[in-house]
C-alpha positions in Angstrom: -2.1 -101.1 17.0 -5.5 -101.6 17.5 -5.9 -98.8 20.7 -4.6 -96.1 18.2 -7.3 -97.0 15.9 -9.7 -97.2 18.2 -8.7 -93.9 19.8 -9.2 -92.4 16.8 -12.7 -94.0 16.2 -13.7 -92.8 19.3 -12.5 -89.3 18.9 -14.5 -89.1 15.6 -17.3 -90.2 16.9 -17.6 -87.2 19.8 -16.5 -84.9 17.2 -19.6 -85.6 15.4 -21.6 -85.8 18.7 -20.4 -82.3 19.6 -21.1 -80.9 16.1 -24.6 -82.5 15.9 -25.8 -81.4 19.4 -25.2 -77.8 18.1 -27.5 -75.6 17.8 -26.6 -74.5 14.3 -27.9 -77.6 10.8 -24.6 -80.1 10.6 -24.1 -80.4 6.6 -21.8 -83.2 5.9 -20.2 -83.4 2.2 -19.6 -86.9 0.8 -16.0 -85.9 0.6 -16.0 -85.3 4.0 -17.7 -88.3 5.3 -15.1 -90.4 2.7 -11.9 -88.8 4.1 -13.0 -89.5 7.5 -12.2 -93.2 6.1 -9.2 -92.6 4.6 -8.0 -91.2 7.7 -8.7 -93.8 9.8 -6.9 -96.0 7.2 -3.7 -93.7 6.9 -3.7 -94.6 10.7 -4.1 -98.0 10.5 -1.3 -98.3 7.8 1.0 -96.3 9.7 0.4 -98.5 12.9 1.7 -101.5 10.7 4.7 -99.8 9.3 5.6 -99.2 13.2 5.5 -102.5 14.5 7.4 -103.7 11.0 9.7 -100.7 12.1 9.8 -101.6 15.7 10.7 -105.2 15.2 13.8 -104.2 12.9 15.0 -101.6 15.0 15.0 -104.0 18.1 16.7 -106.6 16.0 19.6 -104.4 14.4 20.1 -103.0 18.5 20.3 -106.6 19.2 22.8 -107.2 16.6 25.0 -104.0 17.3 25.6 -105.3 21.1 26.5 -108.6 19.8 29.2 -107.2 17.9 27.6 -107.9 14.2 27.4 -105.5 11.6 24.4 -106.8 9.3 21.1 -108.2 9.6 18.7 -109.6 7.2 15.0 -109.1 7.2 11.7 -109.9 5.4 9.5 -107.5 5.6 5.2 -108.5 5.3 5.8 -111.6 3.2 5.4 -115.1 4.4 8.2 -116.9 2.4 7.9 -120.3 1.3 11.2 -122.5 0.6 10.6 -123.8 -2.5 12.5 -123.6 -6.2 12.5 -119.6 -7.0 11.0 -121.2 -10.5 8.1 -121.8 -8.1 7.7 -118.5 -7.0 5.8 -117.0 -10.1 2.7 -118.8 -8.8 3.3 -117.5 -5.3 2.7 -114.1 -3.9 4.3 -114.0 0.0 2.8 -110.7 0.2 -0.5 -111.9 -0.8 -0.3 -114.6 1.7 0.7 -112.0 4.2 -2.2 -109.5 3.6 -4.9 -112.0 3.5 -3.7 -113.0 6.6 -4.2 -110.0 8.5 -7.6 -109.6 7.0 -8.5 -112.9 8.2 -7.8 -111.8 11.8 -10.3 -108.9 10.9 -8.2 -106.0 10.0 -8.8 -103.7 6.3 -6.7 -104.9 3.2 -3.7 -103.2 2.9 -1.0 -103.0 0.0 3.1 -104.2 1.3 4.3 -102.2 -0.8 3.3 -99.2 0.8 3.9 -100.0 4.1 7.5 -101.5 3.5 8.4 -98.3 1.5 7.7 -96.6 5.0 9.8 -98.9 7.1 12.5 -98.7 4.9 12.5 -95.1 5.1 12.1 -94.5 8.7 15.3 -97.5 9.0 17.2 -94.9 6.4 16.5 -92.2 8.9 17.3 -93.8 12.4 20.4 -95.6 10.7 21.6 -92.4 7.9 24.9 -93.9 7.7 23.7 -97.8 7.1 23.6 -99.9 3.5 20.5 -101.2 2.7 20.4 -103.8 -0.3 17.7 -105.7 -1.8 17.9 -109.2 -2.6 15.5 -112.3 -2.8 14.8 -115.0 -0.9 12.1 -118.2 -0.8 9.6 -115.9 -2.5 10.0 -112.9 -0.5 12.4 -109.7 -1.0 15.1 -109.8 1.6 16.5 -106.6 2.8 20.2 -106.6 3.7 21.3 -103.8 6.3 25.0 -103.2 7.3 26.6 -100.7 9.6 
């Protein structure tokens, strides 16, 4: 996750170096310098929704050579078995973002990133059932095959 970002970082920065040894005035636009950012975010998000991807894909191969035909998966919440009547005071996904910003890395929304996983499952697996249901705080995604 982190070499892709860094890559990218990196290939930024002797992009500028290139453009400012030049012999002709480098005029950057704040909307330039900004989407420089956003890129480097798109990036990062995308690197999460691989790994999230990754880990479910491994896990429904797993499950397809041991002869079962559903899985069950949370995807970027930490749950929390309590009472669901609980659950309006917590937010799993919260829990899960702050945790990766603890370790250092830039806030990021679920929500985003589990709309891409599910979509790139719905592609690899065009002929699977995915259902959403709930479970200790945290939507649970049901696949079959």
């Amino acid at each position: 996750m982190y070499r892709y970002l860094c890559a990218s970082i990196i290939f930024m920065v002797l992009i500028m170096i290139v453009l400012v040894k030049s012999d002709e005035k480098l005029i950057l636009t704040n909307k330039q310098l900004r989407s420089m950012y956003d890129e480097d975010k798109n990036n990062y998000i995308e690197e999460i929704a691989k790994q999230q991807y990754n880990s479910i894909f491994s896990s429904i191969i797993g499950l397809a050579i041991e002869r079962k035909t559903v899985g069950y998966y949370i995807i970027m919440c930490i749950e929390k078995p309590i009472h669901i009547d609980e659950c309006i005071k917590y937010d799993g996904y919260k829990y899960w973002s702050e945790r990766l910003q603890y370790q250092g890395n830039d806030v990021v929304k679920p929500k985003e990133i589990i709309n891409r996983v599910i979509k790139k499952i719905q592609t690899t697996f065009p002929e699977s059932n995915i259902t959403k249901g709930y479970k200790n705080c945290c939507d649970e995604y049901r696949i079959s095959w």
